[in-house]
GUDRENKE-868283 format. One line per 3 residues: number of its first residue (from 1); their letters; for each residue x, y, z of N, C-alpha, C, O. Coordinates in steps of 0.2 Angstrom, whole numbers, always signed. Example, Ala and Ser with C-alpha at 12.3 -4.5 7.8 and 13.67 -1.06 7.14 Angstrom:
1 = as = +66 -28 +39 +62 -22 +39 +66 -16 +39 +71 -17 +42; +64 -11 +35 +68 -5 +36 +64 +0 +39 +67 +6 +40
This chain:
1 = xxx = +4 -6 +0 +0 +0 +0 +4 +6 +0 +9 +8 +4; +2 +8 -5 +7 +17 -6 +7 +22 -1 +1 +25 +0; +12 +24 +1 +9 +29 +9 +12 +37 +5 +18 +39 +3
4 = xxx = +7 +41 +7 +7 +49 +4 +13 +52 +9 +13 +50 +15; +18 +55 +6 +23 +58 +12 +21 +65 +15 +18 +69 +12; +22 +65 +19 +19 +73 +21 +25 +78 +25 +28 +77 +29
7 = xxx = +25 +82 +22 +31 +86 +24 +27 +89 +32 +22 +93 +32; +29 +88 +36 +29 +89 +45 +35 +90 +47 +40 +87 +45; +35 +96 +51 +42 +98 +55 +43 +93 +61 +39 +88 +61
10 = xxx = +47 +93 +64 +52 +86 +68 +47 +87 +74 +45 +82 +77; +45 +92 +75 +44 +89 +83 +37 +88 +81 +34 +84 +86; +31 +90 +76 +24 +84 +77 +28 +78 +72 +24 +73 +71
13 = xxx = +34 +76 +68 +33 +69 +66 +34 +65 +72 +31 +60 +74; +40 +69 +78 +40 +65 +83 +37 +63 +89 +38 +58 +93; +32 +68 +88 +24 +69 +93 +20 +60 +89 +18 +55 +92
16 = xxx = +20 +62 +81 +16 +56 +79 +17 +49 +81 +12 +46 +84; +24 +47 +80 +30 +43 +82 +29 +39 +90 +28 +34 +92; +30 +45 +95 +30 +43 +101 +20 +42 +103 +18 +39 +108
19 = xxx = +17 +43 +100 +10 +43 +103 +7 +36 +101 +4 +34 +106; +8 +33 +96 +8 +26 +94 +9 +21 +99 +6 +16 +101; +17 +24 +102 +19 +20 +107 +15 +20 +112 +11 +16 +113
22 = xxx = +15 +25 +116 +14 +29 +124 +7 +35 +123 +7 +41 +122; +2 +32 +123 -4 +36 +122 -5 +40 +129 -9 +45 +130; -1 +38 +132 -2 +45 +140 +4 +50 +140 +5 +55 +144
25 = xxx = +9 +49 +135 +12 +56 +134 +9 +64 +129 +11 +70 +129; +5 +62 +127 +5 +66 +121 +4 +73 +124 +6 +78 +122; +1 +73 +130 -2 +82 +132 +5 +86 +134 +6 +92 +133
28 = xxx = +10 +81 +139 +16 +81 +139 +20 +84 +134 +23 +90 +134; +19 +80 +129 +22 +81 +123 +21 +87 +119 +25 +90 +116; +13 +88 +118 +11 +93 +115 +14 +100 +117 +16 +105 +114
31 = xxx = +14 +100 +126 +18 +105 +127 +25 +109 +129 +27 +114 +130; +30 +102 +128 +37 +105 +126 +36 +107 +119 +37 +112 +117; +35 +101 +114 +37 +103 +106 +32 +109 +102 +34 +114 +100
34 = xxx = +23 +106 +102 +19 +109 +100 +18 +116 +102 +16 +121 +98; +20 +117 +109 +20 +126 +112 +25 +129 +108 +24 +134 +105; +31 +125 +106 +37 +127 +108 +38 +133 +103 +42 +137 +104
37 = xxx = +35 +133 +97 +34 +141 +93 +31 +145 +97 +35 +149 +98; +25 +144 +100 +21 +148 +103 +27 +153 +108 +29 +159 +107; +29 +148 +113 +33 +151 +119 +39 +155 +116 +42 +159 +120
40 = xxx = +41 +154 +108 +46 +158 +107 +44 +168 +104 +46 +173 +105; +38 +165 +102 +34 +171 +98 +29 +176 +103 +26 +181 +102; +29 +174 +108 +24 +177 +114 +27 +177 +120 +31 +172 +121
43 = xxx = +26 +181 +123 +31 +186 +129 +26 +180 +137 +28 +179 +142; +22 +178 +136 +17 +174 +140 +24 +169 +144 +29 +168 +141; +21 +167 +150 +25 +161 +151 +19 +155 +152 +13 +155 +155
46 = xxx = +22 +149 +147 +17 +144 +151 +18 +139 +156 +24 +136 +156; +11 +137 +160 +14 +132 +166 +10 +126 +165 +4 +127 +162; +13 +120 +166 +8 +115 +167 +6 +114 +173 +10 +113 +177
49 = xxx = -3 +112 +176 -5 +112 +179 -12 +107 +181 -18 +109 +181; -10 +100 +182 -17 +95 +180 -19 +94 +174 -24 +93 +172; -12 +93 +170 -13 +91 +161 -17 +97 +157 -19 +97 +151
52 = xxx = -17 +104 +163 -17 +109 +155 -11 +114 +158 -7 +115 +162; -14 +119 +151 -7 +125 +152 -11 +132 +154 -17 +131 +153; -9 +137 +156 -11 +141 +159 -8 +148 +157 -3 +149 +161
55 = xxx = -9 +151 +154 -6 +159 +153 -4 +163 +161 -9 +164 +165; +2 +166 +162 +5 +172 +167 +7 +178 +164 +10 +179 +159; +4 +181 +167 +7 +188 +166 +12 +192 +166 +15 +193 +172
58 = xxx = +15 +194 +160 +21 +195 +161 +22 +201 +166 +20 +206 +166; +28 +198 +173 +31 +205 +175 +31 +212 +173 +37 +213 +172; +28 +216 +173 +31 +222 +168 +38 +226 +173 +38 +223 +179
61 = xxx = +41 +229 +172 +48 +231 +174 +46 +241 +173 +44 +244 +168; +48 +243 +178 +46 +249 +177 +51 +255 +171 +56 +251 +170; +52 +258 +170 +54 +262 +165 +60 +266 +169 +58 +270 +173
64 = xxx = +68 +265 +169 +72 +268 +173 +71 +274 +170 +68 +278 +174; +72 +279 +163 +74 +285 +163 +67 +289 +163 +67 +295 +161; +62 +285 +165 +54 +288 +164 +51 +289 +169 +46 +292 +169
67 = xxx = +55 +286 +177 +51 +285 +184 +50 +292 +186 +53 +297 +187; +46 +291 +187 +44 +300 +192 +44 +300 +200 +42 +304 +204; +48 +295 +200 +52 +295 +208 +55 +300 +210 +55 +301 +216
70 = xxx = +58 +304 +204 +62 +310 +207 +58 +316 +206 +54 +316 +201; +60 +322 +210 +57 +328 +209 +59 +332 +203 +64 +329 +201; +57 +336 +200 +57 +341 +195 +62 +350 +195 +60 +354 +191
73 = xxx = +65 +350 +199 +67 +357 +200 +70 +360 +198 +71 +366 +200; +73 +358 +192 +76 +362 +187 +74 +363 +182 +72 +359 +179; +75 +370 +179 +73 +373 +174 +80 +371 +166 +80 +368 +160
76 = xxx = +82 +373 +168 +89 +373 +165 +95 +374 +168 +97 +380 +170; +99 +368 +168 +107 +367 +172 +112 +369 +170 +117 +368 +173; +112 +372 +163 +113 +375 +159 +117 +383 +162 +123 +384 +161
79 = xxx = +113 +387 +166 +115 +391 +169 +119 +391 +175 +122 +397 +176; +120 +386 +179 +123 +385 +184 +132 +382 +181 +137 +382 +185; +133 +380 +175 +138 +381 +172 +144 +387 +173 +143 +393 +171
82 = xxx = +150 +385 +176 +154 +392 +174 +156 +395 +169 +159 +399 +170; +155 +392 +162 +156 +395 +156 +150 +399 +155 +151 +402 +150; +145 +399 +158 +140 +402 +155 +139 +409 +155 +136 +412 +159
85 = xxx = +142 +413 +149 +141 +421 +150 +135 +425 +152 +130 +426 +148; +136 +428 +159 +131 +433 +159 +129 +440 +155 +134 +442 +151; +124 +443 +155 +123 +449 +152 +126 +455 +154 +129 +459 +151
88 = xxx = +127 +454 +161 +133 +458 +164 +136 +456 +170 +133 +453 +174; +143 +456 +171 +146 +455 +176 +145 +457 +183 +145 +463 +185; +144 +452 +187 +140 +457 +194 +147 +460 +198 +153 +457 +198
91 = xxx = +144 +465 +200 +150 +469 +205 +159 +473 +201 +163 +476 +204; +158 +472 +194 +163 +472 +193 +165 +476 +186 +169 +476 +181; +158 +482 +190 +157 +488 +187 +165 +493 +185 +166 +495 +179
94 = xxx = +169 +494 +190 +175 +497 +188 +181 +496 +184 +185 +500 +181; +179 +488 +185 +186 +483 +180 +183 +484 +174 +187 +485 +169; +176 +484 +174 +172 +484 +165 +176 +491 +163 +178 +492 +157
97 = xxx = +177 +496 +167 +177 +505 +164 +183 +505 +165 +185 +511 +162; +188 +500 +168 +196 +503 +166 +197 +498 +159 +200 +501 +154; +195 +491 +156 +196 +489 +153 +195 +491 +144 +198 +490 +139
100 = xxx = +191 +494 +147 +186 +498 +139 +191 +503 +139 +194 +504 +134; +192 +506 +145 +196 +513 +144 +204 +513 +140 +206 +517 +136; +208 +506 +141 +213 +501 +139 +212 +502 +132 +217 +503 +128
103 = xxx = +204 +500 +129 +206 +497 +122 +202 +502 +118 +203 +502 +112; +197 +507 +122 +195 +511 +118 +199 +514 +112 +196 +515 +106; +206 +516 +112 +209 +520 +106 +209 +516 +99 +211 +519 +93
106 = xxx = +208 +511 +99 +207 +507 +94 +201 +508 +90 +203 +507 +85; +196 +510 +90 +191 +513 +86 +192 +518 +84 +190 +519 +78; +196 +523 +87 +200 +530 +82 +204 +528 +79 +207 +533 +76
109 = xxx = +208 +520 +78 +215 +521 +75 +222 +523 +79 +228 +523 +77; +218 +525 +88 +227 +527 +90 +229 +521 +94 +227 +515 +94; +234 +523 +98 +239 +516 +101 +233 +516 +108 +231 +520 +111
112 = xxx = +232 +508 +109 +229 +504 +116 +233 +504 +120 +239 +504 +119; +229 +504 +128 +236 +501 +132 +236 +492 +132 +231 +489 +132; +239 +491 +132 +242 +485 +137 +240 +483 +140 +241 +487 +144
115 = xxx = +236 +477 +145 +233 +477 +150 +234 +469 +154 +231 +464 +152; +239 +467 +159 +238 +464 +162 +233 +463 +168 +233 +466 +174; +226 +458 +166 +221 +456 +169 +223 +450 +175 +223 +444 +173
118 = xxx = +224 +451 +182 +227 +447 +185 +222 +444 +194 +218 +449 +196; +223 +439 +196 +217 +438 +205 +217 +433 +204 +218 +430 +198; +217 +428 +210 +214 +421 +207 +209 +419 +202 +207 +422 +197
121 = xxx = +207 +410 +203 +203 +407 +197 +196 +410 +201 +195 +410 +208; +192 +411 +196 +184 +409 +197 +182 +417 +200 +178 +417 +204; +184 +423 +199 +182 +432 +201 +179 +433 +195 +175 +437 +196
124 = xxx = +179 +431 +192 +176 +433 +183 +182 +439 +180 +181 +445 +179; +188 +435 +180 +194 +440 +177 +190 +439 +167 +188 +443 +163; +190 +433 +166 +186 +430 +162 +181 +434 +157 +181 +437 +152
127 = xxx = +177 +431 +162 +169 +433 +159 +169 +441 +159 +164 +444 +157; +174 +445 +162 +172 +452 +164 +176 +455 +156 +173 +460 +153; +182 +453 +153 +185 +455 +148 +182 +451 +141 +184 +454 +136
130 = xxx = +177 +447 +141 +171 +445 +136 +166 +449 +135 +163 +451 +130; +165 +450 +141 +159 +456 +141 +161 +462 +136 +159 +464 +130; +167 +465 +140 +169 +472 +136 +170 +471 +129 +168 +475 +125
133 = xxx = +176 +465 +126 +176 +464 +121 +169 +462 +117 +167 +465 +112; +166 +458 +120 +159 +460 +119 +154 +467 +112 +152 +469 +106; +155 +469 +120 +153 +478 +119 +155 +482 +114 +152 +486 +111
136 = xxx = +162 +479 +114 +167 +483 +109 +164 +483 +102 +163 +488 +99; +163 +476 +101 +162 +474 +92 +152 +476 +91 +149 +476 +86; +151 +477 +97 +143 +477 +95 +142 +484 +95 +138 +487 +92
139 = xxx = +146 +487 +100 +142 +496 +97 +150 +502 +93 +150 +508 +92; +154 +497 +93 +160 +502 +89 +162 +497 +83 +161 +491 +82; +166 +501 +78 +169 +498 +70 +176 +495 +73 +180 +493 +69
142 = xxx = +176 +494 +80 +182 +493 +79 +183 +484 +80 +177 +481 +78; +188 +480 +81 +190 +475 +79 +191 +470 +88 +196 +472 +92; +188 +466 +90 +192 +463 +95 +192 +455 +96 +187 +452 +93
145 = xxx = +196 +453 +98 +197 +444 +98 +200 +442 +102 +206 +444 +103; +196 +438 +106 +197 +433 +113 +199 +425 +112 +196 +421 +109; +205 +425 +114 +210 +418 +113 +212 +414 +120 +216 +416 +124
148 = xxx = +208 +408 +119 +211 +405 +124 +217 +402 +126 +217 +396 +124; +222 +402 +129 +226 +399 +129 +229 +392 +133 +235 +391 +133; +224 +389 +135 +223 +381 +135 +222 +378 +130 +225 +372 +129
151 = xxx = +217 +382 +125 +217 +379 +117 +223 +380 +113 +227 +375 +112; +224 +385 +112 +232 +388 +108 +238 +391 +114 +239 +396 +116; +240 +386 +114 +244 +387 +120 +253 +387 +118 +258 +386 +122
154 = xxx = +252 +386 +110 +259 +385 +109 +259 +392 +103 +253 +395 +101; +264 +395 +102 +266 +400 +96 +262 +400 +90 +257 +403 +89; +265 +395 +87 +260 +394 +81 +255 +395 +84 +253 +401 +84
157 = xxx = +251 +390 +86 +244 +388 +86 +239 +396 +88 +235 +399 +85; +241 +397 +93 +241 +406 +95 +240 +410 +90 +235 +413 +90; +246 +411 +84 +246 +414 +79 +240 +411 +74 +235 +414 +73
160 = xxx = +242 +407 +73 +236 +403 +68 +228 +406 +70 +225 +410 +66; +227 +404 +74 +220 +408 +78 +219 +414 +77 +214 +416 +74; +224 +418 +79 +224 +425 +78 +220 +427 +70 +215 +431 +70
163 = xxx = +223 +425 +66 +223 +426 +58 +218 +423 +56 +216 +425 +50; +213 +416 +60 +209 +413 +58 +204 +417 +59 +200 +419 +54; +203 +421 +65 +197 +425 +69 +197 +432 +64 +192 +435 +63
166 = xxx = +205 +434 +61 +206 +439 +56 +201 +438 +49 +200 +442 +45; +200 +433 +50 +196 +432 +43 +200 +428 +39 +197 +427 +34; +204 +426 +38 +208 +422 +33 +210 +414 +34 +212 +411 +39
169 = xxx = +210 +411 +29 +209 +404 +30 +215 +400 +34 +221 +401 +34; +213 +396 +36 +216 +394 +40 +223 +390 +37 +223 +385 +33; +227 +392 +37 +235 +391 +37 +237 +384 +37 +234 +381 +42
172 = xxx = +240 +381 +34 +240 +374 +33 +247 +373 +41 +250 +378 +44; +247 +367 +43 +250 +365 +48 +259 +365 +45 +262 +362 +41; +260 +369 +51 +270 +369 +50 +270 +375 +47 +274 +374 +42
175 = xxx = +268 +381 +46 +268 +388 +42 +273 +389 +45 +272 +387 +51; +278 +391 +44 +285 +395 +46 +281 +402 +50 +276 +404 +48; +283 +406 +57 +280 +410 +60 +282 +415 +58 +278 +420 +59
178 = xxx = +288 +415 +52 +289 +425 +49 +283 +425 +45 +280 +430 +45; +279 +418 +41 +274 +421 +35 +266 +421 +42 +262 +425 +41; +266 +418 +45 +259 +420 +50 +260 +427 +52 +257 +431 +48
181 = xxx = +265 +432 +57 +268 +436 +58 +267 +441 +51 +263 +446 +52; +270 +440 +46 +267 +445 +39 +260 +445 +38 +258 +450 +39; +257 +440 +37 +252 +443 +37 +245 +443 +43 +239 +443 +42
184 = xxx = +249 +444 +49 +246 +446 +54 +246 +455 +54 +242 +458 +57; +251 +457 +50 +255 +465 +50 +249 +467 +43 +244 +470 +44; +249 +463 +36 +246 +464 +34 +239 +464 +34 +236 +468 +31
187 = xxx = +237 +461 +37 +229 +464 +40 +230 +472 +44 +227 +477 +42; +234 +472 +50 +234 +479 +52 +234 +485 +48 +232 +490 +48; +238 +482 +43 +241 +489 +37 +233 +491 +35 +231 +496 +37
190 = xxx = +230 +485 +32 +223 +486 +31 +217 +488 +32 +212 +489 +29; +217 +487 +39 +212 +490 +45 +213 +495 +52 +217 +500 +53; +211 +494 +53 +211 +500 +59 +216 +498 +64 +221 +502 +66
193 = xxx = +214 +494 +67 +216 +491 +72 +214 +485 +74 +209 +483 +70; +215 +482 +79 +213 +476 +86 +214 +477 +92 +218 +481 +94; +210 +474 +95 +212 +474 +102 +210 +462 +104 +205 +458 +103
196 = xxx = +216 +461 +106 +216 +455 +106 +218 +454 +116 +222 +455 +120; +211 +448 +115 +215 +446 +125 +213 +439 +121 +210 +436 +117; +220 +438 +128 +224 +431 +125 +221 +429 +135 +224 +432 +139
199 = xxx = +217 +424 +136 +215 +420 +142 +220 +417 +145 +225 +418 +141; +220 +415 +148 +225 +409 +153 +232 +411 +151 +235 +406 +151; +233 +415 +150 +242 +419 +148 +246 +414 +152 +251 +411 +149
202 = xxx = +245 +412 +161 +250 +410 +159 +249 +402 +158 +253 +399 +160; +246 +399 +155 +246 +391 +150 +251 +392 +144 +253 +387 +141; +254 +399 +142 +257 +397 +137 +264 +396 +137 +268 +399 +141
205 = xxx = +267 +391 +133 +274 +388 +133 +279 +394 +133 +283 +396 +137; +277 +397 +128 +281 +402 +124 +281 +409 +127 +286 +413 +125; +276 +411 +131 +274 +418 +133 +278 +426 +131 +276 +431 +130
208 = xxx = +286 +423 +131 +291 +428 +130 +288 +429 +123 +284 +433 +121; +292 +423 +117 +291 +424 +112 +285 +427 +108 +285 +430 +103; +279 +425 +111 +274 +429 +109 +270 +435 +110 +266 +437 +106
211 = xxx = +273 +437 +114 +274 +445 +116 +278 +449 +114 +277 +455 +113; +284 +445 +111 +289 +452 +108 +288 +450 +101 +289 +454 +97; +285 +444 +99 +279 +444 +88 +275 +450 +90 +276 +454 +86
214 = xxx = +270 +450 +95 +265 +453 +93 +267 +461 +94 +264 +465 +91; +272 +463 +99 +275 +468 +101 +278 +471 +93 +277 +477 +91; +281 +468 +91 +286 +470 +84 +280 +470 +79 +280 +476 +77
217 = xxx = +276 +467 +76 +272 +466 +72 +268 +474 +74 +266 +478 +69; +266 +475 +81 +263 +482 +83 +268 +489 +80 +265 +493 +77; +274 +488 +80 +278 +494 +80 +280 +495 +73 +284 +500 +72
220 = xxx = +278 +489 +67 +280 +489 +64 +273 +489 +56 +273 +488 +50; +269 +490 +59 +261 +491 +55 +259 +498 +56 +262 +502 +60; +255 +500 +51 +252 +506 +51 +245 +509 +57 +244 +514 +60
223 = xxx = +243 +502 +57 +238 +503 +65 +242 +498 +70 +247 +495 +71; +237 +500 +74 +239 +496 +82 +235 +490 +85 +229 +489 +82; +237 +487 +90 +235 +480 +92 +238 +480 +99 +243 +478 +101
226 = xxx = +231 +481 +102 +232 +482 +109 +230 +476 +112 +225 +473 +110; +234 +474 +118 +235 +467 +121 +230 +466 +127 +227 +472 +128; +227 +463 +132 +225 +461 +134 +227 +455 +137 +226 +450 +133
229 = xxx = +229 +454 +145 +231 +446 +145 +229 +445 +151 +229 +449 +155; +227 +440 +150 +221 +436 +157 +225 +431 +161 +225 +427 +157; +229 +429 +168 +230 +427 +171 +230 +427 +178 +229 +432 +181
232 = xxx = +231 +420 +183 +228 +419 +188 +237 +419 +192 +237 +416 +197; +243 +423 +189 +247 +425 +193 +248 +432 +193 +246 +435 +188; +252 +436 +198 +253 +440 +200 +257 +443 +195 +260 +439 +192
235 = xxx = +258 +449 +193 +263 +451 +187 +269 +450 +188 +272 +449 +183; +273 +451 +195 +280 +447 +197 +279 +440 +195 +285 +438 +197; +276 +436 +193 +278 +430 +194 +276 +428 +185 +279 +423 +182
238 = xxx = +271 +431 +182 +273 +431 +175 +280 +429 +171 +286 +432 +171; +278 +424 +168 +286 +424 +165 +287 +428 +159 +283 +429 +154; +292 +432 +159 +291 +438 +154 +299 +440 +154 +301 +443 +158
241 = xxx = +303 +438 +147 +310 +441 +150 +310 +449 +148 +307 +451 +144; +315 +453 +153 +316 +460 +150 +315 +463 +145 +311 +468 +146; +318 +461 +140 +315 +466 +133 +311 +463 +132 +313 +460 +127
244 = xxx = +302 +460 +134 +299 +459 +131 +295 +463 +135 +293 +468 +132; +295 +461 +142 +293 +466 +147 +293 +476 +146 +291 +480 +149; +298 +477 +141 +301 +484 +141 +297 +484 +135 +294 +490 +136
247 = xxx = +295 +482 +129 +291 +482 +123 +285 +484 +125 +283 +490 +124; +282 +479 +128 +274 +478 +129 +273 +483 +133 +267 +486 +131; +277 +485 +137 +274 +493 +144 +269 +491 +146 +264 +495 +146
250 = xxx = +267 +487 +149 +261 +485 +152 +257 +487 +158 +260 +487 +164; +252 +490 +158 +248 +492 +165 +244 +483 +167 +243 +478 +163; +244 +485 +173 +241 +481 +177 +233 +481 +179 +230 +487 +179
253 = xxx = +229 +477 +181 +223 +478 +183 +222 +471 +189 +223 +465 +187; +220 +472 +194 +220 +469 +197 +213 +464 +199 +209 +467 +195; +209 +459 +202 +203 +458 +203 +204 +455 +210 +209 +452 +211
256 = xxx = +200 +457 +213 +198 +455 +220 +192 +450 +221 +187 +452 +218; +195 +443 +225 +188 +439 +226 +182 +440 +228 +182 +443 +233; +176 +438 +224 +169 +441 +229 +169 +439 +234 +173 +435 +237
259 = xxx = +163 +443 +237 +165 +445 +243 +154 +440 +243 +150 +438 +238; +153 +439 +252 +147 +438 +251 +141 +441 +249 +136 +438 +247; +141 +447 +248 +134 +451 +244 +135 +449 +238 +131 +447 +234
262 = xxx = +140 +449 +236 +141 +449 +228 +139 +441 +227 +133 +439 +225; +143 +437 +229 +140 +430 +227 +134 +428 +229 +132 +423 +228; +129 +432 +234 +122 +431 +237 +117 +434 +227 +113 +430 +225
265 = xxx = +119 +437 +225 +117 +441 +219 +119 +437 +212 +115 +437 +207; +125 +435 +211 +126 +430 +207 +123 +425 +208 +118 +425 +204; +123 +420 +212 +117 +417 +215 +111 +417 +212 +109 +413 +208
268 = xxx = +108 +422 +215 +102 +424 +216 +98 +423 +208 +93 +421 +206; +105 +426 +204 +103 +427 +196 +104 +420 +192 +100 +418 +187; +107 +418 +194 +108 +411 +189 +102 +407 +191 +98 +404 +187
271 = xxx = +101 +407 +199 +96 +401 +201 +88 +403 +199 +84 +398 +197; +87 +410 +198 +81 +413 +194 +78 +409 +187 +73 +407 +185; +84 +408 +183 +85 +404 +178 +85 +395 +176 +82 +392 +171
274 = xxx = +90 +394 +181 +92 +387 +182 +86 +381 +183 +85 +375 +182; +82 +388 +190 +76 +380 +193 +69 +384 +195 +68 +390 +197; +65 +380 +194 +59 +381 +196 +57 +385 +202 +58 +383 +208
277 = xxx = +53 +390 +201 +52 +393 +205 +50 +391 +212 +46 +387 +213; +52 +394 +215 +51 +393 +226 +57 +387 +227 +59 +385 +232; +60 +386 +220 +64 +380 +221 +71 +379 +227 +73 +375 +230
280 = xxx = +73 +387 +226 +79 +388 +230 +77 +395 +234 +75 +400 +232; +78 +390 +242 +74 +397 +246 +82 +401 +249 +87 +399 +252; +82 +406 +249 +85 +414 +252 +90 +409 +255 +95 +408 +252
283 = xxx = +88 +406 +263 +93 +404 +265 +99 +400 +265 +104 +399 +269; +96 +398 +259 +101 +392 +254 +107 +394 +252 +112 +392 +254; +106 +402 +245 +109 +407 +243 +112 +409 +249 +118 +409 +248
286 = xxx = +111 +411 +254 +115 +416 +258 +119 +410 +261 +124 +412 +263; +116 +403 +263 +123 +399 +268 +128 +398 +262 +133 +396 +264; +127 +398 +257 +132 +397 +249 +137 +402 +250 +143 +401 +248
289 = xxx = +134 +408 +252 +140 +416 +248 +142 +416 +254 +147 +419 +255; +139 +414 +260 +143 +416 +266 +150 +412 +265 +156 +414 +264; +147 +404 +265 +154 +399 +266 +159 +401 +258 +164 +403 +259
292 = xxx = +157 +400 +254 +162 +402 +250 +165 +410 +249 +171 +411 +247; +162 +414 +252 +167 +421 +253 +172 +417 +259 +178 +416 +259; +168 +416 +264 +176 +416 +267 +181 +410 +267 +186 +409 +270
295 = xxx = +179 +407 +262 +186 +401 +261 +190 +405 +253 +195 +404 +251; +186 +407 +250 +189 +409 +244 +187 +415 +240 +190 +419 +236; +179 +415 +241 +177 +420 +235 +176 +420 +229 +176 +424 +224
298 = xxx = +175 +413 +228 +175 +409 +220 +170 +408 +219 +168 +403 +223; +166 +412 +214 +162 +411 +210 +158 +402 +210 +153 +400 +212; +165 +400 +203 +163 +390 +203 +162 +390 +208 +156 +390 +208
301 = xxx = +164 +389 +213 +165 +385 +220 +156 +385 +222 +152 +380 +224; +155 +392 +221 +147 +394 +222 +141 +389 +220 +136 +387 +223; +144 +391 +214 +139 +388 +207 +140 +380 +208 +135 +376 +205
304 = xxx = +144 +378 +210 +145 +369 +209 +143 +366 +217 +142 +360 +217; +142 +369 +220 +139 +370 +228 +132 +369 +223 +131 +363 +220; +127 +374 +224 +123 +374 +221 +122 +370 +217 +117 +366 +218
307 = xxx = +123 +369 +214 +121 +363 +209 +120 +356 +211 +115 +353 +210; +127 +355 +215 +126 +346 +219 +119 +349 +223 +114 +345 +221; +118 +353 +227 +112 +353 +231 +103 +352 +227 +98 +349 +229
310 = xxx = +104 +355 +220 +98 +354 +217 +100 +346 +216 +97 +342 +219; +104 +343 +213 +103 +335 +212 +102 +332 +215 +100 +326 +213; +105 +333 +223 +104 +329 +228 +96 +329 +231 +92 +325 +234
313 = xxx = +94 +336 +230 +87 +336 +233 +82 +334 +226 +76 +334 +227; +85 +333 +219 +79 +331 +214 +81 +322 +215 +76 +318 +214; +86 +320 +217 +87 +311 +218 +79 +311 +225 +74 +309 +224
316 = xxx = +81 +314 +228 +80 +312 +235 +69 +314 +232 +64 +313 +236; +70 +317 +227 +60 +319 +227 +58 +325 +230 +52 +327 +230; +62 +327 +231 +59 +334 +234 +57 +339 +228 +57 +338 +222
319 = xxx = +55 +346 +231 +55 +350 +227 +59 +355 +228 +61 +358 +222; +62 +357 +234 +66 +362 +234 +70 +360 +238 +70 +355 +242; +76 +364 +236 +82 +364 +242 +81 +364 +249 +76 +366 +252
322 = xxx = +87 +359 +252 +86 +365 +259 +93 +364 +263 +96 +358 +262; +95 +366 +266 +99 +366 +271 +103 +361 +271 +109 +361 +269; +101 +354 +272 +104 +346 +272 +106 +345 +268 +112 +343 +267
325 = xxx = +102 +348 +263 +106 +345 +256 +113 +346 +254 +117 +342 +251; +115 +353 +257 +120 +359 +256 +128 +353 +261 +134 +353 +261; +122 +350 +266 +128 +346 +270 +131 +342 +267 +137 +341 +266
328 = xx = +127 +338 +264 +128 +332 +259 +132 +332 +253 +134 +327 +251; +134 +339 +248 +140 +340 +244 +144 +339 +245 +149 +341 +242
């Protein structure tokens, strides 16, 4: 007798096969083999219970970055940042009016002074010479450009920047320093002037040599290129040899650390921004500017305080700051 073949996957020919034999396995059997698509393709688990099977509900697993376990208190963290420029510098009305005064002669064309910007880290030596240069390019034709020197902290790379920020294209790598230097003199011939501040002055390798480029390049152009340099040492301790020091003529400016009103107000203004309203009460702000004026007067010191205290009270569910939190930094 001719038997039709039937094309069947393995586990019912072997369900057929074994059932012939063993007629009390088959429910067994139907559910290792006959599930076993089922249980791959459905999130269900199944149980045997009395020769049948039974649907469980899956587990659900809660959502880690979706829980609403923690509170809400911030607006944007963004401002508690120390990079983050304000609209003005608090407290640091005087430094803004000798700095301008420094560079103002550049809009007419005549010679700038010099200005060694010096105090410790975190006074807003910084942010207070962004501001004015700032100002400079927004309400006068004149020219200014802020360079940091942790980024360009070697000759070249300094120079290169310089010329970059001049508008002209960026100089292939290993330019010999007399053709950077040429046409750094070359844009002066052509324009009015600069006023250039160079950040973190002292980060750079070279400091001498780039004072007495930029020094001679000045004496040697038809306009002028007045300096501005920003660092967190004292001008005796600037490395600066003799004839560079005697080129440059440099005035000094000094900044003094805030004090606690001032950082109650700094504060006051970023956290406005930062977090939801009633979020950070007075007392907070004022145990902040008190303890950092008198250990330092640093600004970050302020703002990084404040900040662990918003995260630690937004883990913890709350809504606002308080007090504890401030211990727990």
């Amino acid at each position: 007798m001719s038997q039709r073949l039937l094309v069947v996957n393995k586990g019912e020919l072997l369900f057929k096969a074994v059932t012939r034999v063993v007629p009390v396995i088959p429910v067994v059997f139907w559910f290792v083999y006959g599930s076993a698509s089922e249980t791959r393709s459905q999130p269900s688990l199944l149980k045997l219970k009395l020769g049948k099977t039974e649907s469980l509900r899956e587990v659900s697993k809660p959502d880690v970055f979706e829980s609403n376990s923690e509170g809400n208190i911030f607006r944007s963290e963004k401002y508690l940042d120390s990079g983050h420029q304000p609209e003005k510098p608090v407290g640091r009305e005087t430094e803004i009016q000798r700095i301008a005064q420094a560079i103002k002669p550049v809009r007419h064309g005549k010679t700038p002074e010099n200005l060694l910007v010096h105090g410790p880290a975190g006074i807003g030596k910084s942010t207070t010479v962004k501001h004015v240069f700032d100002k400079f390019e927004d309400e006068t034709s004149g020219k200014a450009v802020f360079i940091n020197s942790w980024k360009y902290n070697t000759r070249p790379s300094l120079l290169t920047e310089l010329l970059i920020q001049f508008g002209y294209p960026a100089p292939r790598k290993g330019k010999p320093i007399d053709e950077l230097l040429s046409k750094i003199k070359e844009w002066l011939d052509k324009n009015r002037g600069v006023a250039v501040a160079i950040d973190e002055f002292d980060q750079l390798e070279d400091p001498t040599e780039v004072i007495y480029d930029l020094s001679m390049v000045n004496q040697e152009s038809q306009n002028s290129l007045g300096l501005v340099m920003v660092s967190n040492q004292p001008p005796q301790q600037v490395q600066l040899d003799p004839r560079s020091r005697s080129r440059l003529n440099c005035q000094t400016l000094q900044f003094q650390p805030y004090n606690a009103s001032q950082l109650q107000e700094i504060l006051e203004k970023r956290a406005e921004k930062a977090f939801q309203p009633g979020a950070v009460p007075d007392e907070v702000i004022e145990a902040i500017a008190q303890q950092v004026a008198e250990n330092s007067g640093d600004c970050r010191t302020a703002l990084k305080t404040l900040h662990k205290a918003g995260r630690k009270a937004e883990q913890e569910g709350e809504t606002k700051i308080s007090i504890e939190n401030l211990k727990m930094t």
